[in-house]
C-alpha positions in Angstrom: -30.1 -71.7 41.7 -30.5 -67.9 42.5 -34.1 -66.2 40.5 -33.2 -63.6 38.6 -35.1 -60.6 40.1 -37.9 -59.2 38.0 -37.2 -55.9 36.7 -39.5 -52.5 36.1 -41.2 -51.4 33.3 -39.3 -48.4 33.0 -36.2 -50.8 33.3 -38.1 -52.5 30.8 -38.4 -49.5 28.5 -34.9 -48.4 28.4 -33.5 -52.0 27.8 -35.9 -52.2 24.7 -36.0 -48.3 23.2 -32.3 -48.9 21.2 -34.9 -50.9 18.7 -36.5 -47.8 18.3 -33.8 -46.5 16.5 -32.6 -49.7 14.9 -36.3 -50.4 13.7 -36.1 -46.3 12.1 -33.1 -47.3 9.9 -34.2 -50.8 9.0 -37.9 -49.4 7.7 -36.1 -46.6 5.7 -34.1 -49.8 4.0 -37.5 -52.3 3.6 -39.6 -49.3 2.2 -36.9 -46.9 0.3 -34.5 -49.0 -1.1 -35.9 -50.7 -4.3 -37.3 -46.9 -4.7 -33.8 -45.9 -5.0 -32.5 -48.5 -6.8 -35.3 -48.0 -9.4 -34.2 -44.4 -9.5 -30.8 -45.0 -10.1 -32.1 -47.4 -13.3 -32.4 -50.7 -11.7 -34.6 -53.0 -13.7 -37.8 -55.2 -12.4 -35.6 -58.2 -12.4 -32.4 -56.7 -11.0 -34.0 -55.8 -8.0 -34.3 -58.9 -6.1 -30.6 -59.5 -6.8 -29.2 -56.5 -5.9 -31.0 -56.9 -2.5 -29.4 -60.5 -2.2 -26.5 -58.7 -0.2 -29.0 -57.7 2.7 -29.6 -61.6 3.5 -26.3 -63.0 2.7 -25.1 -60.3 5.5 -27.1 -61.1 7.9 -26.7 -65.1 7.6 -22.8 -63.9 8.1 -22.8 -61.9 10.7 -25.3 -62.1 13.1 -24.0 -66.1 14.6 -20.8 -65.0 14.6 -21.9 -61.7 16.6 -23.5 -63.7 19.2 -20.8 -66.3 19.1 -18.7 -63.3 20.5 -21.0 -61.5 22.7 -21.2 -64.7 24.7 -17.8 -64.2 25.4 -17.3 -60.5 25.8 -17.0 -58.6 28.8 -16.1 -55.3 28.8 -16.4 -51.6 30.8 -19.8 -51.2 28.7 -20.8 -54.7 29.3 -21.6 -57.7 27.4 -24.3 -57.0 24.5 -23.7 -53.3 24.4 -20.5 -52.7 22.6 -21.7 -54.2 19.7 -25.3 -51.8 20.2 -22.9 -49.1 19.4 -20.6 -50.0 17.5 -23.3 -51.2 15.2 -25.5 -48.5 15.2 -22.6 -45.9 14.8 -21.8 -47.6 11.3 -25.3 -48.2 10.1 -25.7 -44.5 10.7 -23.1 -43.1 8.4 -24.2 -45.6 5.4 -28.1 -43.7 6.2 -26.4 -40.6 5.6 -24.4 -41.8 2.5 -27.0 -43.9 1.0 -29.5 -41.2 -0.6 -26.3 -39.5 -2.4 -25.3 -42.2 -4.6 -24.9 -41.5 -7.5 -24.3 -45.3 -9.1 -26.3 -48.5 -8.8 -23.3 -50.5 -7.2 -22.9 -47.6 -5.2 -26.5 -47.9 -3.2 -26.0 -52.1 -3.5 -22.6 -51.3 -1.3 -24.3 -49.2 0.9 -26.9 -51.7 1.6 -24.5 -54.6 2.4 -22.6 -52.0 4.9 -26.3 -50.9 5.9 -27.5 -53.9 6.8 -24.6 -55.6 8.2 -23.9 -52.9 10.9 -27.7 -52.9 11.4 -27.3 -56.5 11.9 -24.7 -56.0 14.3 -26.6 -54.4 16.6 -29.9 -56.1 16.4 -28.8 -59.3 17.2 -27.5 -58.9 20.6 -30.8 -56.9 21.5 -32.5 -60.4 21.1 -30.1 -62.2 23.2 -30.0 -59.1 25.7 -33.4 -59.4 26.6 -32.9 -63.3 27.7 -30.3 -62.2 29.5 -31.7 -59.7 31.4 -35.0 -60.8 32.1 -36.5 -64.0 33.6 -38.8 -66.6 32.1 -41.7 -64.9 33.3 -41.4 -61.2 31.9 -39.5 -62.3 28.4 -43.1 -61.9 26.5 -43.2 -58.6 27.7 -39.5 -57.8 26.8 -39.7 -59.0 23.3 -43.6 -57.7 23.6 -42.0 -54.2 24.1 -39.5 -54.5 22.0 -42.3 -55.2 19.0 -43.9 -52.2 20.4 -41.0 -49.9 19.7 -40.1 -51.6 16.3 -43.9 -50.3 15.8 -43.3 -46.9 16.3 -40.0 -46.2 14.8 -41.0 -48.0 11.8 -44.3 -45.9 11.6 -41.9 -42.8 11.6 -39.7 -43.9 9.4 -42.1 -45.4 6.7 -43.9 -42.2 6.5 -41.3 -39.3 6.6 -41.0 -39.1 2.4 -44.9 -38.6 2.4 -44.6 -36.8 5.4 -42.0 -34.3 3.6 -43.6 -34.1 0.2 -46.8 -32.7 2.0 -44.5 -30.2 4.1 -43.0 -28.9 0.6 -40.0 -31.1 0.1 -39.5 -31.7 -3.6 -40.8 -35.4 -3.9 -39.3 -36.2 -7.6 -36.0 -37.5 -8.6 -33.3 -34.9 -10.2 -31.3 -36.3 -13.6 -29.0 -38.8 -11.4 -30.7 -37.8 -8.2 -32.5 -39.2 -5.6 -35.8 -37.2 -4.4 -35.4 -34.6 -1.4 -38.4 -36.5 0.4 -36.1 -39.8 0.6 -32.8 -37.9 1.3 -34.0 -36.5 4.3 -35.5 -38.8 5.9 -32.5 -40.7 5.3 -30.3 -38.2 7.6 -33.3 -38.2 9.9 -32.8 -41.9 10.3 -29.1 -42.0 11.2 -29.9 -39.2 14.0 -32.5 -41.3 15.2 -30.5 -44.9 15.0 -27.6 -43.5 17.1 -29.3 -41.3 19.7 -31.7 -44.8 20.8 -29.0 -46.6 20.6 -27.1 -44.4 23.0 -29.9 -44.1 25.1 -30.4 -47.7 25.7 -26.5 -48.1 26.2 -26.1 -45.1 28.6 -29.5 -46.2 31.1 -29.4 -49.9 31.4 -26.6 -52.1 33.1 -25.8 -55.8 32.0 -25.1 -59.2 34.6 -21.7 -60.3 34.8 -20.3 -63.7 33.3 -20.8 -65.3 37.0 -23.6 -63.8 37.8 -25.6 -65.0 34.9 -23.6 -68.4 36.0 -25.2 -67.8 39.4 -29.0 -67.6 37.8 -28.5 -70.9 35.5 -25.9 -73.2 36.8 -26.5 -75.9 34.4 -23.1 -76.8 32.6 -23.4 -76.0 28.8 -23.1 -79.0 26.7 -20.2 -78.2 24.3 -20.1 -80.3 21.5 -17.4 -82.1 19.8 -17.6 -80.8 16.8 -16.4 -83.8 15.0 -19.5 -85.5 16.2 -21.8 -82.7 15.5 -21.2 -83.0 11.6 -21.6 -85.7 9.2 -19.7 -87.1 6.4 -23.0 -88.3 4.9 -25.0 -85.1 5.1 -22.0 -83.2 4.1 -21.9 -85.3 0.8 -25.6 -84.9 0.6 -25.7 -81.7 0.8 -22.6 -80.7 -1.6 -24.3 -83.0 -3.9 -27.2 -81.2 -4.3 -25.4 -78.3 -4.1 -24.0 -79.4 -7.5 -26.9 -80.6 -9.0 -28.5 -77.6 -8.7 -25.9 -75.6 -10.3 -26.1 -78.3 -13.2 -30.1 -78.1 -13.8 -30.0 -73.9 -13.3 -27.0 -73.7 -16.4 -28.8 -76.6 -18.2 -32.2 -75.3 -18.3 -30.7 -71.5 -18.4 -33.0 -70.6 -15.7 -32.3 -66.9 -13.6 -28.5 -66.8 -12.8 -29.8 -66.0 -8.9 -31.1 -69.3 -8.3 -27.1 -69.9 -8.9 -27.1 -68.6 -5.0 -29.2 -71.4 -4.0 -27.2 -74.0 -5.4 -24.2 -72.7 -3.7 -24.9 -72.0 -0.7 -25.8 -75.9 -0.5 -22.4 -76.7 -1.9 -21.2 -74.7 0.6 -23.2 -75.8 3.9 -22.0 -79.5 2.7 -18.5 -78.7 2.4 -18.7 -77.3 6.1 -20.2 -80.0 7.1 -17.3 -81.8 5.6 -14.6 -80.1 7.3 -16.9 -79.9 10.7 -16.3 -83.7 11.0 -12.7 -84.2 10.1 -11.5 -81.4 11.8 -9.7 -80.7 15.4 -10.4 -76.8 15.4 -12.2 -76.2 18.7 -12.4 -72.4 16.9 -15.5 -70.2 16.4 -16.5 -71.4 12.8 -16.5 -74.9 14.4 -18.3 -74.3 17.5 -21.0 -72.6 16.0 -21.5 -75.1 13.4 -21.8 -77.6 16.0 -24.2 -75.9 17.7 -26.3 -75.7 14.8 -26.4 -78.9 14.2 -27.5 -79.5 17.5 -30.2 -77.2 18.0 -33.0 -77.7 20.4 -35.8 -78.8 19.4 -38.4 -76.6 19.4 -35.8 -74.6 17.3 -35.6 -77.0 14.8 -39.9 -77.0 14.7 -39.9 -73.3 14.8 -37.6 -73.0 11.7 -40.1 -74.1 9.4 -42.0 -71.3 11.6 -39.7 -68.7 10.2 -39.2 -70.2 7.1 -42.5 -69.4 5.6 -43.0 -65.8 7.8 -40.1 -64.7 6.3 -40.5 -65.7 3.1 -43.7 -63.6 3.0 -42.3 -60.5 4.1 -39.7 -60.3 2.0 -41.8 -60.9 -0.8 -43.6 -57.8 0.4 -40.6 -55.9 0.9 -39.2 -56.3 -2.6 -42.5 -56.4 -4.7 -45.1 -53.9 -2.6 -43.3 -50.8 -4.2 -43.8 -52.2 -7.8 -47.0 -53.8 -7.3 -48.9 -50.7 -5.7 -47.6 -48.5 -8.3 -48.1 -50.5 -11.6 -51.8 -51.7 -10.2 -53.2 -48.9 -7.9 -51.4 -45.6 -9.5 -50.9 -46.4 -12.8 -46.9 -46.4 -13.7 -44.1 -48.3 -13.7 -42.2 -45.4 -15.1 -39.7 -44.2 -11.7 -39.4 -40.5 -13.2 -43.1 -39.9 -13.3 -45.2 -37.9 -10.7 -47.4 -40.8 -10.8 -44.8 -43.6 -9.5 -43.6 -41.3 -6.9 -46.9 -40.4 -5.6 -47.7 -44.3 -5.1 -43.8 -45.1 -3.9 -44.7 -42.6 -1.0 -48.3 -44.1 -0.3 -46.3 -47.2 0.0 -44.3 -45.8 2.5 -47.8 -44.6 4.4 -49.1 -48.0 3.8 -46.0 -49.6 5.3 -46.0 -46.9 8.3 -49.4 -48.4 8.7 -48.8 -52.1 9.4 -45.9 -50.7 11.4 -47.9 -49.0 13.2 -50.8 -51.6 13.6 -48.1 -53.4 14.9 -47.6 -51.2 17.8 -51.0 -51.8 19.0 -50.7 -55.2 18.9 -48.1 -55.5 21.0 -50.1 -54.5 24.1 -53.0 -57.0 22.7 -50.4 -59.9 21.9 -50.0 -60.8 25.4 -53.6 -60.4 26.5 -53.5 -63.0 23.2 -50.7 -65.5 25.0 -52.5 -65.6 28.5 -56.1 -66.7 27.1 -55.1 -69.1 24.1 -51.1 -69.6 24.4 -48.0 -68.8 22.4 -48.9 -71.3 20.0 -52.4 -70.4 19.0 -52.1 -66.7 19.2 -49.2 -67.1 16.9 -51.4 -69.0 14.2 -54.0 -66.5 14.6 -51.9 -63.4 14.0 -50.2 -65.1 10.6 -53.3 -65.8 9.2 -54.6 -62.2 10.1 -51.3 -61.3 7.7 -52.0 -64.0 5.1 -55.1 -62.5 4.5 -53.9 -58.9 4.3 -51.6 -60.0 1.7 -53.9 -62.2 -0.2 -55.9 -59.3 -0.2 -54.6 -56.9 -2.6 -55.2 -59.3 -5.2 -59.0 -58.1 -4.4 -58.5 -54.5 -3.4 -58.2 -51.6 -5.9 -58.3 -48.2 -4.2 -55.1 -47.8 -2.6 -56.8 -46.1 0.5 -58.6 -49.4 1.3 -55.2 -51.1 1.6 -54.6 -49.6 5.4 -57.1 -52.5 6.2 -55.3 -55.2 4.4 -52.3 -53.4 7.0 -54.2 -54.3 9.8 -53.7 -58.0 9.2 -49.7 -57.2 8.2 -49.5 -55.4 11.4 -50.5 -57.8 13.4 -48.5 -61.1 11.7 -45.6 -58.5 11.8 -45.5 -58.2 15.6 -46.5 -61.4 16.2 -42.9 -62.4 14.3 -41.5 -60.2 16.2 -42.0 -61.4 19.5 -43.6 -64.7 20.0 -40.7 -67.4 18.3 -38.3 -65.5 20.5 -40.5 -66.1 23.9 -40.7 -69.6 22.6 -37.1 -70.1 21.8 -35.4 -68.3 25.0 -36.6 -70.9 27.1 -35.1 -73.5 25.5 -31.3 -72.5 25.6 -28.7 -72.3 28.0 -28.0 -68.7 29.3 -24.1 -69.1 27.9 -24.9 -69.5 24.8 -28.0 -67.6 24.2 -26.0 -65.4 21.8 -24.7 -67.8 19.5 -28.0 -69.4 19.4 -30.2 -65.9 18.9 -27.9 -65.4 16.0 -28.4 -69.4 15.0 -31.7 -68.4 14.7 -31.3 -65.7 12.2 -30.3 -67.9 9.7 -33.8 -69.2 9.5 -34.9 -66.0 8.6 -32.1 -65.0 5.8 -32.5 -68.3 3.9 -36.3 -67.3 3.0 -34.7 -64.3 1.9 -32.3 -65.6 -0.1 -34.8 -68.2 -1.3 -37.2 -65.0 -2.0 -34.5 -62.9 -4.0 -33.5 -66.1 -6.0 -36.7 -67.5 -7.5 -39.8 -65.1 -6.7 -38.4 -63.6 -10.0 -38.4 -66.7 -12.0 -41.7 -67.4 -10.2 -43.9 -64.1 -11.7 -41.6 -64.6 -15.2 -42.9 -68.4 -15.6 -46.1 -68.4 -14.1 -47.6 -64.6 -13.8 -46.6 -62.6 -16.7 -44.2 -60.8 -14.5 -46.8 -59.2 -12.2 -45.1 -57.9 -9.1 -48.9 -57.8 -7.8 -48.7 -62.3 -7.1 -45.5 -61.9 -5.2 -47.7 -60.2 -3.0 -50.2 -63.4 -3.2 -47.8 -66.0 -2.8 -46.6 -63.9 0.6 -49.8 -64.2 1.7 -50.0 -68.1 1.1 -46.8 -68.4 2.9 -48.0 -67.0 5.8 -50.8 -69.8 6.1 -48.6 -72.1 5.8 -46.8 -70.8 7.9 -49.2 -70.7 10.6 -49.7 -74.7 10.5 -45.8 -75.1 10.8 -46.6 -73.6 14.7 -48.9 -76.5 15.7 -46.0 -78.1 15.0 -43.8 -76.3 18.0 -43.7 -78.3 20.9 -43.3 -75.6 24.0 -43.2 -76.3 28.0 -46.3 -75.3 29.5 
């Protein structure tokens, strides 16, 4: 078996700067978008349900992305027609999004958004197993959290950035602020000229060559045997029965979601072992079902990160506002004041995050992947946990500190675990595999995090926050669970 040579850091760098601009675009959506949708007269409660379509998009597209990049080959390569064509699409819905003028306009914009987004990101995971070898992948996806960092810094803090430089920072009757517009049309500029960069500088391993590197036959599976008729009836089942107790106890119509996508993950299951397709749907839902190992340990991993984040992403707008600045009220100078100190306070982490990057694998090399990783989540658990405690809204760029850290860590250090642990053919299919383990703690997150504050918090956006923060604990334990080579 031929080594796959190490490359430069400057190779390095222009393999890993597209996330730059991909990182730009998807901070605008994390820290702008429940602003807008608030704007545009989007309730408390509607907001986690109008960002459903984010998750759902992602859980879509990104296997079935990979599934196809594996297979590609092309004058631009492998991984990087879908870099552009991604990022040319996720542009144009950045410079669409901040001029709609209807609710179900910006909730369209956001699927498009974050399915082109999606498009691109994923193959920048499996690009970097590609292209490097085991030795240097901490440092790829190490680099790549570094520039997810800075364009999310950027990004995060343009609309405060703006308001200071004279930018009218509150909403016109049916409008969205001029400090949110423009940044928006900053961040298409940015997405696509990254993404171009990275396309245009870097060159990709042919089909056989990457054969060459890691001879190993895949082990396709028969699908048939892959599934289950008894977890497919277990699964439908309670699929069903949670459609049942939601209608019977006339709990939030979101947690409807829940219960179907279990109907619908037994149903596959279902089909997957009755059926002689040797087709795409089939292949990758064999290949779910027999995932590695250590994926199936680091799952629960991503399970609980994500869970937490998008708990901070939904609720962090809301909760800083209504606590630390007074209003809920999306027309007052007061809200918009805070929304934008949100936007400085997600900047932050961001750019916390940055730094450590070049102190994460410092980190790996004295206490391992798995210990570093439980280290950094509970630095982010306790950022979170803290805003139960804090109440000036300047002393929140320390609670950021902990965020930033648990944010980079998530970044880089399940994907330096993972990459080892699956054939270079298919390292697509599983990258994108992967992603479902962080979308269904999104869609668990945007279906009962509402029901949650409503039952048990008197519908104070300030505990989604705390129960993030919890979440990332927990998460931290799952890791000891992760079983890695050494």
């Amino acid at each position: 078996m031929k080594a796959k040579p190490e490359l430069s850091f400057w190779q390095i760098w222009n393999m890993c700067f597209g996330f730059l601009g991909i990182q730009f675009g998807f901070a605008l959506q994390t820290a702008d978008v429940s602003r807008i949708f608030q704007t545009l007269g989007a309730s408390l409660e509607q907001i986690p349900v109008l960002w459903i379509a984010a998750p759902i998009t992602g859980l879509i597209v990104q296997p079935i992305v990979g599934h196809l990049s594996d297979r590609t080959w092309t004058r631009l390569g492998r991984r990087r027609p879908y870099f552009l064509a991604g990022a040319v699409l996720a542009s144009l819905s950045l410079l669409w999004m901040p001029n709609a003028s209807e609710l179900w306009i910006a909730a369209g914009l956001l699927w498009l958004m974050d399915a082109s987004i999606n498009v691109s990101m994923e193959p920048f995971r499996a690009f970097v197993g590609d292209q490097l070898p085991v030795r240097q992948r901490p440092l790829g996806y190490s680099m790549q959290s570094f520039f997810i960092g800075i364009g999310a810094v950027v990004a995060s803090a343009m609309p405060w950035l703006l308001a200071r430089f004279g930018f009218s920072n509150i909403a016109p009757d049916g409008g969205i602020p001029d400090t949110v517009k423009y940044s928006f049309y900053a961040g298409g500029a940015v997405l696509l000229g990254a993404v171009l960069w990275t396309v245009l500088s870097t060159r990709e391993y042919a089909p056989e060559q990457l054969r060459a590197f890691d001879p190993v036959p895949v082990d396709e599976q028969d699908p048939r045997a892959a599934g289950g008729t008894r977890s497919g009836i277990a699964w439908a089942l309670a699929g069903m029965a949670g459609a049942v107790l939601v209608g019977h106890y006339r709990l939030q119509q979101e947690l409807y979601l829940l219960a179907g996508g279990l109907l619908a993950y037994g149903v596959s299951l279902l089909w997957l072992a009755r059926t002689r397709s040797r087709g795409m749907l089939a292949q990758v839902l064999g290949d779910l079902r027999a995932m590695p190992d250590v994926m199936r340990r680091l799952a629960w991993v991503q399970l609980f990160s994500w869970f937490a984040l998008f708990a901070m992403w939904i609720y962090a707008t809301a909760a800083v506002t209504q606590v630390h600045f007074g209003s809920g009220d999306p027309r007052s100078a007061a809200y918009n004041d805070g929304a934008n100190w949100v936007g400085v306070l997600f900047a932050a982490y961001n750019g916390f995050a940055a730094l450590a990057a070049l102190v994460i694998p410092l980190m790996v090399r004295r206490w391992g992947l798995r210990a570093s990783h439980l280290v950094n989540l509970w630095l982010g658990g306790a950022g979170l946990l803290s805003f139960l405690l804090i109440r000036d809204p300047h002393w929140l760029l320390l609670s950021m500190l902990g965020v930033g850290f648990a944010w980079a860590s998530i970044l880089s250090l399940p994907y330096a675990m993972l990459s080892d642990s699956v054939p270079s053919a298919k390292m697509g299919v599983y990258m994108g595999i992967f992603n479902f383990f962080i979308v269904i703690p999104q869609l668990v997150a945007a279906s009962v995090l509402g029901q949650l504050l409503k039952l048990f918090f008197h519908g104070q956006p300030m505990w989604a926050l705390a129960l993030g923060g919890a979440s990332l604990l927990v998460a931290g334990l799952c890791t000891l669970r992760v079983r890695i080579a050494l």
